[in-house]
C-alpha positions as CSV (number, residue, x, y, z in Angstrom):
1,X,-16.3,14.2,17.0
2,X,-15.2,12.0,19.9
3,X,-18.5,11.4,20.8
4,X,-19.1,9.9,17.0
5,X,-15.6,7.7,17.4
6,X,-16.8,6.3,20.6
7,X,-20.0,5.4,19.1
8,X,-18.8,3.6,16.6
9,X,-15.9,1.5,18.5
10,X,-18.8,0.7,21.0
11,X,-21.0,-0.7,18.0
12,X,-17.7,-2.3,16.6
13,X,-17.3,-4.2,19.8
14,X,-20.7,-4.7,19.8
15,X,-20.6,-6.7,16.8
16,X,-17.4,-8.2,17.5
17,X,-18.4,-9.3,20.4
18,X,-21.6,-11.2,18.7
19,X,-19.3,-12.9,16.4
20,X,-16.7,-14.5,19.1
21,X,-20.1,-15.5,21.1
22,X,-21.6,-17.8,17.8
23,X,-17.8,-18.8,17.6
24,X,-18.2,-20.1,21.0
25,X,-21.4,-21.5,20.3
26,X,-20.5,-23.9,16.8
27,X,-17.9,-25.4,19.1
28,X,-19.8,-25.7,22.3
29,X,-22.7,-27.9,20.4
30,X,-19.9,-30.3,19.0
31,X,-18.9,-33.1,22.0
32,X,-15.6,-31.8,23.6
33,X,-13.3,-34.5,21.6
34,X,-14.9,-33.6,17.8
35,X,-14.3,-29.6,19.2
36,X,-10.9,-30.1,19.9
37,X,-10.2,-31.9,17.1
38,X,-11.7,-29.5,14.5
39,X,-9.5,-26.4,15.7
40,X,-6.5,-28.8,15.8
41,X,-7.3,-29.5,12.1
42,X,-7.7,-26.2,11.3
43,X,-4.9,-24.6,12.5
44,X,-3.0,-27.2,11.2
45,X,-4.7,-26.3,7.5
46,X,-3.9,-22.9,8.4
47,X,-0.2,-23.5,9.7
48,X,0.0,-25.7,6.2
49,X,-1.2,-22.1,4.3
50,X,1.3,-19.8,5.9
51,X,3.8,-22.3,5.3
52,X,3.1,-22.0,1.5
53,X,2.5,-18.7,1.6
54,X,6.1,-18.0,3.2
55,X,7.8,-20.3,0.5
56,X,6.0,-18.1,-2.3
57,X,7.3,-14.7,-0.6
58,X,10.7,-16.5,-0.8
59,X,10.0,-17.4,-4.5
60,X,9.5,-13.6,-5.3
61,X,12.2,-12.1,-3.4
62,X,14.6,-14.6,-5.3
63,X,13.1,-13.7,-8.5
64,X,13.0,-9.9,-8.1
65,X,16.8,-10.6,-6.9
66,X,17.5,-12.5,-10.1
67,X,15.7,-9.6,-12.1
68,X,17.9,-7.0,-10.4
69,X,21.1,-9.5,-11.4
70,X,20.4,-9.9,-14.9
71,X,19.5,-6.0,-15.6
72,X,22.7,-4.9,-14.1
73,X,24.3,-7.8,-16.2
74,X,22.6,-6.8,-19.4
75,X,23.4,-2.7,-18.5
76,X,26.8,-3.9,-18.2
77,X,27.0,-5.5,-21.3
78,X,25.3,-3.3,-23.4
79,X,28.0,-0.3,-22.2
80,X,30.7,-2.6,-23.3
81,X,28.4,-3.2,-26.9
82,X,28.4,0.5,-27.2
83,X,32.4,1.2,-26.0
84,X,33.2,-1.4,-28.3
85,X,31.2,0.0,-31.5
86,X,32.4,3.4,-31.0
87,X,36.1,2.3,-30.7
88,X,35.8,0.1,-34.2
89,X,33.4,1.7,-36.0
90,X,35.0,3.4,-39.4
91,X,34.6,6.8,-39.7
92,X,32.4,9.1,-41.6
């Protein structure tokens, strides 16, 4: 069994291994400047999608909060429906 898990993390690393080398190779073509310029740019794109994806987690939490508010509103409300149309209702 360990034998089999070896295996595989050796062909993982393997394959891992081939995809950080044609990494290396896209930006090793491009002139050092252009190379330098495209990961700045991406990481900036990237930096810009965490950044939006951080604001939309915020936007759930708020709403889920806001959910939670208005349910125990609305619980609380309805128990004082029902305490008040027990206490008034004619009997019969």
């Amino acid at each position: 069994m360990q034998e089999a898990r070896n295996d595989v993390c050796d062909i993982a690393g393997a394959v891992c291994e081939t995809f950080n080398k044609i990494g290396d190779i896209s930006y090793a073509i491009m002139p050092r400047d252009l190379a330098h310029a495209v990961g700045d740019f991406k990481k900036a794109v990237l930096g810009t999608v965490r950044n939006a994806l951080d604001w939309e987690i915020g936007w759930i939490d708020g709403r889920v909060a806001g959910g939670d508010k208005l349910r125990d509103e609305w619980r609380e409300q309805c128990r004082q429906h029902s305490a008040t149309d027990t206490t008034t209702a004619p009997g019969v």
